[in-house]
N, C-alpha and C positions, 0 to 999 in steps of 0.2 A: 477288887473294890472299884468302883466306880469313882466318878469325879461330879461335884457340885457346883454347876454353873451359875452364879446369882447376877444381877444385875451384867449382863452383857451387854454390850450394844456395839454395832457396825460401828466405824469407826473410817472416816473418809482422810486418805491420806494423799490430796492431790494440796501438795506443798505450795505454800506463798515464797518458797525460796525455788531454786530450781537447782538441781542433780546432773545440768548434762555436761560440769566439768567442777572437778576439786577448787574448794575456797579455798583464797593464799589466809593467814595469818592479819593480813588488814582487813582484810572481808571478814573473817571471822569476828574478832574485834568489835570491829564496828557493827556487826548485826548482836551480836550482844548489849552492847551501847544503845542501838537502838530501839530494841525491843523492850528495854530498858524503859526508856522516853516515852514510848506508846504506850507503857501499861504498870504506870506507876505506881499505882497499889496492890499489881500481884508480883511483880517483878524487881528483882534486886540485885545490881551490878556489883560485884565483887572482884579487886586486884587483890589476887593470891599473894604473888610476887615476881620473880623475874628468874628464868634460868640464867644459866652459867653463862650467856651471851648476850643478858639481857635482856631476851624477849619477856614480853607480857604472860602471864598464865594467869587466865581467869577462868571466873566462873558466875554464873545467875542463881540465886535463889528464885523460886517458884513456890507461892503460898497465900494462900487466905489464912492461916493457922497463924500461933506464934512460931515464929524458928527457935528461940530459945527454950523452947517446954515439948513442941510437937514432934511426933517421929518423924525422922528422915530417911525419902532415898535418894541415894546418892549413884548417880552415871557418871562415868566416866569413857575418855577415849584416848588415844593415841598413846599409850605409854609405851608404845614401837611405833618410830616416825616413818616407817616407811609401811603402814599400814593404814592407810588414810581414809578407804572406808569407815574405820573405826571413828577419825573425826566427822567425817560428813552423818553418823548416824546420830552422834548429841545434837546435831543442828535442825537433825529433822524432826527428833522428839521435843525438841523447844518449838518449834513450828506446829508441830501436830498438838501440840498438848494448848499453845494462846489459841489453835485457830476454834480449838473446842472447848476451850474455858469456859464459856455458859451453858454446855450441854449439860443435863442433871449427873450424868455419871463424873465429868470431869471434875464439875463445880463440887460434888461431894469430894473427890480425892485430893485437890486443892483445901479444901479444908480441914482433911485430916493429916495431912503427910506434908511434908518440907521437903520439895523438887529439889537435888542440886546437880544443875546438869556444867559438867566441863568439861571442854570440847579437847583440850591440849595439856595432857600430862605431859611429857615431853618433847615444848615446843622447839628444842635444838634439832631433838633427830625429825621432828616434824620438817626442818627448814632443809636438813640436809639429805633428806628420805633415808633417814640409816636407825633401826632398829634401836642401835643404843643411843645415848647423850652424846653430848660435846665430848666428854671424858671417857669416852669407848667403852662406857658402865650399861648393862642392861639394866633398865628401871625395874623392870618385873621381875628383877633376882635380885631385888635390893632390901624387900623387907623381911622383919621378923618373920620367925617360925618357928614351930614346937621343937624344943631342945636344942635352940640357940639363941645366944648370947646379943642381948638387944643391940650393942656395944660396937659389933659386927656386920649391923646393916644400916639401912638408911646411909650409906656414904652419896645419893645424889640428892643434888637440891631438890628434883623433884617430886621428889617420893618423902622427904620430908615436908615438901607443901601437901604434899597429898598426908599425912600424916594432923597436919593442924586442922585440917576439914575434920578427918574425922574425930579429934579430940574434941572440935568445936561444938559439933550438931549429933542430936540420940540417933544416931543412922543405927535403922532397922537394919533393913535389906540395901544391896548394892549390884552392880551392876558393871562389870568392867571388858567393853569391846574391843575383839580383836579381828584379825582376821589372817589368814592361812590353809584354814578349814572349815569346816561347817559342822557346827553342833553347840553342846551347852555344858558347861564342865563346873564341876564344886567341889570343896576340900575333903579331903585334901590333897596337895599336888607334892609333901614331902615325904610321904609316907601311905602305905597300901591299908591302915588303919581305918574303920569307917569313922566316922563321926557320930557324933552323940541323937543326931537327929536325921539320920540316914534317909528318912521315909521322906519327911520334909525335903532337902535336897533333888532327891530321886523325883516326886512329883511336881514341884516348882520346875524342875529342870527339864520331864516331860512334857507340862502344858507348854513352857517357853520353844520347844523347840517343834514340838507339833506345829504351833501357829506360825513358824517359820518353812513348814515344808520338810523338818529335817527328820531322821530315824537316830540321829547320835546324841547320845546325853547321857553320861557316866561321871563316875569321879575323878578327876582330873587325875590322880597319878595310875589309873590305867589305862588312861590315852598317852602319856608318860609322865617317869617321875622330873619332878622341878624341885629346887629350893626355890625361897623368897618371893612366892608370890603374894599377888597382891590379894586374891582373895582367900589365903592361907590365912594372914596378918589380922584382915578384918572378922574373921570368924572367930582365932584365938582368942584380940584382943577387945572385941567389944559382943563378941556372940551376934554378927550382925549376917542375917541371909547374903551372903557372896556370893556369888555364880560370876564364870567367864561367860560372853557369848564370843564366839567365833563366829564373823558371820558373812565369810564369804571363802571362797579357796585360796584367790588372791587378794596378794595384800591390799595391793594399790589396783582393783576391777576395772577394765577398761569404762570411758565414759560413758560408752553407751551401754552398761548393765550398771552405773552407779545408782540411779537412779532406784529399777529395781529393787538390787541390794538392802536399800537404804530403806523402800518400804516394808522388806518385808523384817527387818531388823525392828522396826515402829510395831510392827504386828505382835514377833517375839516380845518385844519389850515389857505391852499391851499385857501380853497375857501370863507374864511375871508379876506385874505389880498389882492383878486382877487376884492372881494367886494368894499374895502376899496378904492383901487386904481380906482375902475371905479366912486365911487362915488365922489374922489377928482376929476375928471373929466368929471363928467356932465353926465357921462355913464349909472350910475343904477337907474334902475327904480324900484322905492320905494311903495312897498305894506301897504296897511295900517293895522294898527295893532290891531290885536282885542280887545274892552273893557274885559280883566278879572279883573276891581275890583268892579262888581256887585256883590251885595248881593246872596250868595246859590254856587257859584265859587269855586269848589274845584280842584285845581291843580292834587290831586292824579286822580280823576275820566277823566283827559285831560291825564293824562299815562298812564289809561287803556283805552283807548279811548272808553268814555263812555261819554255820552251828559249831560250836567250839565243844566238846565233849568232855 
């Protein structure tokens, strides 16, 4: 099957911020505050709350819609702090998306969809560049999952602020950056089970990773199995498009490829939410997805593209 391009447009990502070294947490901050100030009728400052240390966790709304009626997507980054491309790419999608908020394509997706970009789900391992929290907890093996006990996760603060977002706003689709490798992964990551909407997955998660340059895009538990992810959580519990992106090898990319990185993670992004929107309206035409949970299936030999038999 083919694919239905509607309304595309170039999409210029020479950033009003600049990528040639990682924002601390006040720079972060404070360019949310101020982007804030600059665009007061599309933009909206929000204190989440504070981790285990205190630090600030926030995040912007983005919208010409109502947030309380409209659907939302929601991005996210850093829920491994020592992964920090993942933060630099919410800051550049809030960049790329004000710098083109009157272009016809933008200005349409602003008024249909509720942006919510935050940059620091776990601003402790942010500060101290370690994977997990203050509390040596990985946030991304902290939520729910099919066939466990709600009772059992959420023990970080973070992930329970990440948890009030999504009770807050109708988040469609979602969005959650990492980096280690390169590709695009979706539920589920506890179990080799497809999902209900396998096709959808599969195709959202091909355009996503074409437009990044990449060949990897599966279902997260055959790149490996995980509990408690994050975009496990949001699929059981509110049926909302999750996908990881992975979007570099390294965690922390040297300076002088951040830059890169970070556009072409705006590209991917791009043609996730291009996706999203053709398929809320009858537009995408859905490829079917290949059986990988046969016997002899090794996801490494589909990265070195190598025929698994």
């Amino acid at each position: 099957m083919k694919f239905i391009f509607v309304g595309f447009f170039a999409v210029s990502t020479a950033f009003g911020i600049d990528f040639k070294n990682f924002h601390s947490q006040a720079q972060i901050n404070d360019y949310l505050k101020q982007m804030t100030q600059e665009n007061p009728t599309l933009v909206r400052f929000e204190r989440l709350g504070e981790s285990d240390k205190n630090r600030e966790i926030n995040y912007i709304l983005m919208t010409k819609a109502n947030p309380a009626t409209a659907p939302a997507i929601y991005l996210n980054g850093t829920h491994h702090g020592n992964e920090k491309s993942s933060t630099e790419t919410i800051l550049a999608l809030i960049d790329t998306f004000l710098s083109q908020k009157d272009t016809p394509e933008f200005k349409a997706l602003l008024e249909q969809y509720v942006f919510i970009f935050q940059p620091l789900v776990n601003a402790d391992g942010h500060a101290a560049n370690t994977r997990e929290d203050a509390n040596g907890r990985d946030p991304n093996r902290d939520y729910n999952y099919p066939g466990h006990e709600e009772s059992q996760s959420f023990k970080t603060k973070g992930i329970r602020l990440v948890r009030e977002v999504l009770d807050k706003y109708h988040v469609k689709a979602a969005v959650a950056y990492h980096s280690g490798m390169e590709g695009v992964l979706w539920p589920w990551c506890a179990t080799s089970a497809p999902t209900s909407i396998q096709n959808i997955f599969h195709t959202l998660s091909k355009l996503s990773a074409q437009a990044m340059g990449m060949d990897y895009y599966v279902q997260s538990y055959s790149d490996y199995p995980s509990d408690g992810e994050f975009i496990d959580y949001v699929f059981m519990k509110h049926e909302t498009l999750g996908v990881t992106f992975e979007v570099s090898n390294a965690g922390n990319p040297s300076t002088s490829d951040l830059d890169r990185v970070v556009k072409r993670a705006v590209q991917g992004t791009l043609a996730f939410i291009r996706g999203v929107r053709d398929l809320h309206v009858g537009r995408l035409a859905l490829e079917l997805a290949p059986d990988r949970t046969h016997a002899g299936f090794n996801p490494l030999f589909v990265r070195l593209g190598r025929k698994v038999e």
